[in-house]
C-alpha positions, 0 to 999 in steps of 0.5 A: 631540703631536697628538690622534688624528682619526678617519673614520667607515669603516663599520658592520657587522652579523655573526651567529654560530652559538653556539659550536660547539667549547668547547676548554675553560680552557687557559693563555689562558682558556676557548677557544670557536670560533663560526662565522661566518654572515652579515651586511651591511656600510654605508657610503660608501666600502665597502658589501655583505656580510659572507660565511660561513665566518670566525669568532671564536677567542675567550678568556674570562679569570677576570675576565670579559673576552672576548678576541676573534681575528676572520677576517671576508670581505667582499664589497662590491656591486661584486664586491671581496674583502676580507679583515678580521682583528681582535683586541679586548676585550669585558668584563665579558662576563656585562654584555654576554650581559645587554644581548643577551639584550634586544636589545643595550644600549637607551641611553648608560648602558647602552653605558657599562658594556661595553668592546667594543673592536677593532682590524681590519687589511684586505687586498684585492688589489682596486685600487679597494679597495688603500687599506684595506690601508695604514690603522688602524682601530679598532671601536666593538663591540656585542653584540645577540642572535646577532650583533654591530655594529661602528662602524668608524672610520679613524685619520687 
């Protein structure tokens, strides 16, 4: 069987308002629903912004893990729409808020005590940009103050 090879895809930063409904503790967890505000996309094959409006649907567990349920637009310099949604994992969460409190993890020990994981699906109606829509891709998460940094990474 084969090892999975990955492809660098881009980075992206994405800030958030704080949570704006707190539904409360329900059967899937605590539900929070923050607002998407802002951000910037880089890299080689996709560049420009992320766009207002999308947001997160997250769920905090009794064991501290923060279940995310992500609905992101980008623009890229060139005028394309895309359309992210993601799940993934970030735990503990009380490590993570400590770590983004003083501007996200400093070094290596620091990134290896928070599991910050996603697995976004693109969609474009954008030719140039048609081959998003038919790949895996896995995020490599950070939180740092009012925003998080993703390294997003195509499985080959």
């Amino acid at each position: 069987m084969l090892e999975p090879e990955f492809r660098y895809l881009c980075s992206y930063r994405a800030t958030f308002t704080e949570p704006q409904q707190q539904i409360g503790k329900a059967h899937f967890g605590r539900r929070m629903i923050a607002a998407l505000t802002g951000g910037e996309v880089e890299g080689e094959r996709i560049h420009g912004r992320v766009m207002p409006g999308g947001g997160d649907w997250a769920t905090i567990d009794e064991n501290d893990t923060l279940r995310l349920d992500a609905r992101v637009t980008i623009e890229t310099q060139d005028g394309a729409l895309i359309y992210v949604s993601y799940r993934g994992v970030l735990r503990p969460l009380s490590v993570a808020h400590k770590h983004a409190r003083n501007g996200g993890p400093q070094n290596d020990v620091e990134q290896s005590e928070i599991y910050f994981r996603t697995a976004p699906i693109f969609e474009t109606g954008d030719e140039r940009y048609s081959w998003l829509n038919d790949i895996v891709a896995v995020g490599l998460g950070a939180s740092v103050g009012g925003a998080v940094q993703y390294n997003i990474f195509e499985l080959l």
